[in-house]
C-alpha positions, -999 to +999 in steps of 0.1 A: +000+000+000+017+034-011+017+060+017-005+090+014+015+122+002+008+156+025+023+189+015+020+212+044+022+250+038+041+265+073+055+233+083+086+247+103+061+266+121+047+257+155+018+235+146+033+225+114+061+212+131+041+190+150+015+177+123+047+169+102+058+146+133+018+132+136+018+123+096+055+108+097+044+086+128+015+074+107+036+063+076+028+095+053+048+110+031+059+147+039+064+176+021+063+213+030+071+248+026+092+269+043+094+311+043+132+324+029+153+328+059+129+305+080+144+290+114+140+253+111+148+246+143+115+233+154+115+204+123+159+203+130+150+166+146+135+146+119+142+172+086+158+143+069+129+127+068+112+157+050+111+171+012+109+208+018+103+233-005+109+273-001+080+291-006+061+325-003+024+320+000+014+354-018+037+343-047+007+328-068+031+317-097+056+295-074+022+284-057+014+266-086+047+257-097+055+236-059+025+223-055+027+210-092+057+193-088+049+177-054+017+164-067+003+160-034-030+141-023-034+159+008-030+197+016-024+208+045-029+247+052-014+262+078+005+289+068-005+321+080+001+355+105-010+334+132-010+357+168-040+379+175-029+399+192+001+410+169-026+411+141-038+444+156-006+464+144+002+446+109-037+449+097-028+447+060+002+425+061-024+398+079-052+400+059-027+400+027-008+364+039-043+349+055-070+357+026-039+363-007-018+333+009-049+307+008-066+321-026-032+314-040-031+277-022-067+273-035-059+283-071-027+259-071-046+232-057-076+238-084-049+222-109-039+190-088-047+154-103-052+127-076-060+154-047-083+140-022-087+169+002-076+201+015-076+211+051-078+245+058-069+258+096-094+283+107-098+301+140-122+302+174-111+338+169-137+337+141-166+340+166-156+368+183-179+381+213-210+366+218-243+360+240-249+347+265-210+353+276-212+314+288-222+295+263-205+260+246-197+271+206-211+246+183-203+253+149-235+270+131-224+300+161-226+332+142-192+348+134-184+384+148-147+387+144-132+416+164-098+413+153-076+416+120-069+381+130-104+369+132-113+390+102-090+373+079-102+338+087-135+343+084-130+357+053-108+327+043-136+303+055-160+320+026-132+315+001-128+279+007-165+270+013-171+289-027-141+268-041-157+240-025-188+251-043-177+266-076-153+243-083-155+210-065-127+212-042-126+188-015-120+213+009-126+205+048-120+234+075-110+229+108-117+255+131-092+252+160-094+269+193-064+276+213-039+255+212-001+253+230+027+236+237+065+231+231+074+252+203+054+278+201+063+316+205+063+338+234+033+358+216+011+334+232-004+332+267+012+300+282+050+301+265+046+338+275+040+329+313+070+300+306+093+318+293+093+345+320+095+314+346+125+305+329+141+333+328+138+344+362+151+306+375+183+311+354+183+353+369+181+364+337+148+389+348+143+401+381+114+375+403+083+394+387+060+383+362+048+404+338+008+395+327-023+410+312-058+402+317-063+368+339-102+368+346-102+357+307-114+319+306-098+298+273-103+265+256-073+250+260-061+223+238-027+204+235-010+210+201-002+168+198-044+169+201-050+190+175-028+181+147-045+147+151-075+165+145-058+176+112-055+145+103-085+127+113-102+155+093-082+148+063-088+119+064-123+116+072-139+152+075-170+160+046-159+186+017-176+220+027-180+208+064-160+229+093-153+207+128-139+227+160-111+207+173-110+220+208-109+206+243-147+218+257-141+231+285-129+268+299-100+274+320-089+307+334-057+323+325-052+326+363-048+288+371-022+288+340-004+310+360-006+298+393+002+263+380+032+278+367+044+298+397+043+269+418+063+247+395+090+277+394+120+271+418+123+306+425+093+327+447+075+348+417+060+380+423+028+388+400+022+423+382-002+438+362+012+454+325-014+475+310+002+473+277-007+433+274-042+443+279-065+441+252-095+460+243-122+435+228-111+406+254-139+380+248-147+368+289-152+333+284-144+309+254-155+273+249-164+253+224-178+217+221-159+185+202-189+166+194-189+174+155-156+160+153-159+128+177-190+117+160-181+119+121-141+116+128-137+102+161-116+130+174-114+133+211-089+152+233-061+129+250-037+154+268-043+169+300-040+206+306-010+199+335+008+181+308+002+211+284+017+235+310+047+215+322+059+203+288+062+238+273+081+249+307+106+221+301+113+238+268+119+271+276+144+258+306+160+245+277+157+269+254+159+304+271+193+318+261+181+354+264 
């Protein structure tokens, strides 16, 4: 039996990274693309076992021209300005790499033979606020994006779902709620809380965090969890269909922190930095699996605690400033 073929678009990225691991444990074939000038530090483990290709997303021509030659039956697309809350001061330069960066995926892949599907990563971000301020997300929630972020993927949804349409392409959208874990930047809430910890046990920063807003309340998923969402949905997922992956249930930034703090061998002291504080900060996000578990069998298998200590352990090991 041949192996299925994946190309992923970002695949030295944070998620990338680890859905290249997920596919290559699952006897696929891997491809992806990689930015000019692109750290590949997070893929520097098992690259050999990796064809990768350099690629700008808004390039349309040399969209067309790797994915032709890869000839892949899955695509996987993940490349994008992925932090919200950086999307607020590059506004153009995210919706150009989000919405220009998938048309041009989407165009390329229009041109495949043998394609079975395309998975397109969208956002919880997509939802924005909502009412009541409690309630569990299902899918057919109405979107109300508040951010450039947000903006651009819901956008990107509507793209995919009218190539889907118009033109037949198996395209299957996950919409993925937070998700962390070893690897990913210090732009988002738990590396940002790690990476401090780290710093101050090797005296590198004086023993003070620096936090925003911690009343928020977050779906929480595991990284490792979602990218085998990716690929159940792949897989499995209907054409036209989007699935959350998420973890359904809401956790408050605080207890990130707290469990953090206590696992820090140095006494922490806590503080409040009004520049981390947002001004459209949704109170509660949570959304609900069951899409996912009943049509692919998706269901969360890492524990919050795990989450936390794992990406700890890599910024002890990787804090060198």
């Amino acid at each position: 039996m041949t192996a299925p073929s994946a190309f992923i678009t970002g695949i030295a990225g944070f998620a990338g990274s680890w859905l290249a691991e997920e596919l290559l444990a699952h006897g696929w074939a891997v491809a992806g693309s990689v930015y000019k000038d692109e750290p590949l530090t997070n893929i520097a483990g098992f690259k050999r076992n990796l064809t990768l290709y350099k690629l700008d997303i808004l390039n349309e021509k040399r969209c067309r021209e790797v994915l032709g030659r890869v000839k892949p039956e899955y695509v996987f697309h993940l490349a994008a300005m992925a932090s919200v809350g950086q999307s607020f001061g590059k506004e153009r330069l995210t919706y150009q790499i989000n919405f220009d960066g998938t048309l041009n995926i989407l165009d390329a892949c229009r041109e495949l033979t043998g394609l079975k599907k395309v998975l397109f990563v969208s956002s919880s971000d997509c939802y924005g606020p909502f009412k009541p301020k409690n309630k569990t997300l299902i899918e057919t929630q109405s979107f109300n994006p508040v951010s450039p972020y947000g903006i651009s993927k819901v956008a990107s949804e509507h793209l995919a779902r009218y190539y889907c349409r118009q033109y037949d392409l198996p395209v299957t959208i996950a919409r993925a709620f937070n998700h962390s874990g070893p690897r990913q930047s210090e732009h988002f809430v738990i590396p940002a809380f790690a990476r401090q910890v780290a710093r101050i046990e090797l005296g590198k920063q004086e023993p003070v965090m620096q936090v925003g807003d911690l009343s928020a309340r977050r779906d929480l998923s595991d990284v490792r969890d979602i990218v085998r969402g990716y690929r159940l949905l792949a897989e499995r997922g209907e054409p036209g269909e989007a699935y959350h992956l998420c973890s359904g249930k809401a956790v408050a930034i605080s207890r990130v922190l707290n469990t953090l703090v206590k696992q820090a061998s140095k006494k922490i002291t806590v503080e409040t930095d009004p520049t981390r504080l947002r001004k459209t900060e949704i109170p509660v996000m949570r959304g609900s699996f069951e899409k996912a578990h009943k049509r692919v069998g998706y269901q969360p298998r890492y524990k919050l605690t795990q989450t936390i200590q794992d990406t700890l352990e890599f910024w002890r090991a990787n804090v060198y400033h």
